[in-house]
C-alpha positions in Angstrom: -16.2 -10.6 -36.4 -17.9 -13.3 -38.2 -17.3 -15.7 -35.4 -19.1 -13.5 -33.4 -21.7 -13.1 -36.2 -21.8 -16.5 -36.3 -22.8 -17.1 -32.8 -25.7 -14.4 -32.8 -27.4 -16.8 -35.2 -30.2 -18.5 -34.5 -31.5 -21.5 -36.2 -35.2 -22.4 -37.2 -37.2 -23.1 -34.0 -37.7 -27.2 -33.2 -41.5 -26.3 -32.2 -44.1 -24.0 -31.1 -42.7 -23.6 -27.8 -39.1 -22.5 -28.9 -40.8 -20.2 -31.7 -42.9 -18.7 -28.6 -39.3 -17.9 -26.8 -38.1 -16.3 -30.3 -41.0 -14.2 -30.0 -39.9 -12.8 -27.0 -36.4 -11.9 -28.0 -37.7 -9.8 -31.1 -36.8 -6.4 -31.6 -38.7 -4.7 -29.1 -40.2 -1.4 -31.5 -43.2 -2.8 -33.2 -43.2 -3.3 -37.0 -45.8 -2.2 -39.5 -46.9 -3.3 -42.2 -47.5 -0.3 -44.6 -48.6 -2.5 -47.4 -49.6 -5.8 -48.0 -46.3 -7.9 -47.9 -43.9 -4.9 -47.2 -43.0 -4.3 -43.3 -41.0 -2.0 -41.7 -38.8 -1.6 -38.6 -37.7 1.8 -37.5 -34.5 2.2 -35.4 -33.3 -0.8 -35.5 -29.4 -0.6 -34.0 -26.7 -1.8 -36.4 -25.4 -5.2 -36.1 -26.4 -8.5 -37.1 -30.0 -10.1 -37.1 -31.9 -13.4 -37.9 -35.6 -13.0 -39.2 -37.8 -15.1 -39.4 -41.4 -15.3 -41.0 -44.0 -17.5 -40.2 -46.8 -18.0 -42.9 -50.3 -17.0 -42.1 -51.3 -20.7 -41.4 -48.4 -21.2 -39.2 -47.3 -24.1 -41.0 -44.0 -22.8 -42.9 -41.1 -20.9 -41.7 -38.2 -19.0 -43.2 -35.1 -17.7 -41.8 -32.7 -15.2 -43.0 -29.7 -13.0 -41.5 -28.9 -9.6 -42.0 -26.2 -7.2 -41.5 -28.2 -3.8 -40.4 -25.2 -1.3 -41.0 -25.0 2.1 -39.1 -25.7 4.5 -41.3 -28.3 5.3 -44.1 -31.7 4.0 -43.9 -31.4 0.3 -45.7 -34.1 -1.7 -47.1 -33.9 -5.3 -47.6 -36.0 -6.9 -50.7 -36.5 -10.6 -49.0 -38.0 -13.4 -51.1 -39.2 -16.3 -48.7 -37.8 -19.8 -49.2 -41.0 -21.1 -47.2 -39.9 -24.5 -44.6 -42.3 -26.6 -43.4 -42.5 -25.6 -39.9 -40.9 -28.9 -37.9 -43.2 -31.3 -36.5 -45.3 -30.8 -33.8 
């Protein structure tokens, strides 16, 4: 399992273009954002997923993975580590 976890990883995007082609693998249900800084996905299947967040001025990124379980209704607290985003 974590081999195959492993390879459903992405990594931070080299550029725009590969961040544009991230885009259009995202989860295809649209998220909203309920309050400032909190944002929600409904019905998202279990398994594993990378985020990532792109700061208002598009010039940081962050990445994380996580493990949506099954069951229950989860909520994930996430605290950027803000990247530059790589050069252009």
């Amino acid at each position: 399992m974590e081999h195959e976890e492993a390879a459903n990883a992405l990594e931070i995007p080299e550029g725009e273009e590969e961040l544009m082609r991230l885009a259009l693998l995202s989860h295809p249900d649209e998220w909203v954002e309920s309050l400032p800084g909190i944002v929600r996905v409904h019905h998202l299947p279990a398994g594993h997923y990378t985020l990532f967040a792109v700061s208002n001025e598009s010039t940081s990124l962050h990445r994380e993975e996580l493990d949506m379980p099954a069951t229950g209704e989860p909520s994930f607290d996430l605290r950027p580590a803000w990247r530059p985003f790589p050069a252009r």
